[in-house]
N, C-alpha and C positions, 0 to 999 in steps of 0.2 A: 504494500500500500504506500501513497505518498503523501507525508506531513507536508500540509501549505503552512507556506512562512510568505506574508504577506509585506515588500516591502514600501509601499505607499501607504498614506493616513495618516490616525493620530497616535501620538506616543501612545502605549499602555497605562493603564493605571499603577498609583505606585503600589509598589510590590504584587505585580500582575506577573504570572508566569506564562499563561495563556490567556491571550484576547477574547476580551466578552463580544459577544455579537452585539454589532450596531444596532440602531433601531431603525424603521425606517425612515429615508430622509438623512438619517445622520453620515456623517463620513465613518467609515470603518476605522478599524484598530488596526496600528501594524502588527508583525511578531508572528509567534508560533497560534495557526488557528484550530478551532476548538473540532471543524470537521475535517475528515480526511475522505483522502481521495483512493477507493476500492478497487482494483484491477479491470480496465478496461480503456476505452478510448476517450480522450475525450478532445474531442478539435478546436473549440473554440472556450474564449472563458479564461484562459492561465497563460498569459502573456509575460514574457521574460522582464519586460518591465517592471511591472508590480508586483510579482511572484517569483520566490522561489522554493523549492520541495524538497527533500530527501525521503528514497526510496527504502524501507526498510521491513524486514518481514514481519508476517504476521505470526502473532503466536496464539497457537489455542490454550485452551485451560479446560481441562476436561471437568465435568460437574462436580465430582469427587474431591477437586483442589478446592471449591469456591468456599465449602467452610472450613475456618480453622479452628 
């Protein structure tokens, strides 16, 4: 999958680690954002300009790990 890391807009908030979503109307947040991008095409939309991603895999967690 790949993490957007958005690099136009407004700072983050402080001590924001990941970007809250804008609202509508407002200008977005830069940084690490909160959706990712699942395995497939996508053409339009994620421009070198205000986007950049890292591809990194996915890990399952099988039911059995969820409780500790």
């Amino acid at each position: 999958m790949a993490i957007l890391i958005r690099k136009t807009g407004r700072p983050l908030p402080s001590g924001a680690v990941i970007a809250p979503r804008a609202r509508p109307g407002e200008l977005p947040y830069q940084g690490i954002q909160e959706d990712v991008l699942l395995p497939g095409w996508y053409p339009t939309g994620y421009n070198a300009f205000d986007w950049d991603w890292a591809i990194v895999p996915q890990t399952v967690i099988p039911p059995e790990m969820w409780e500790s």
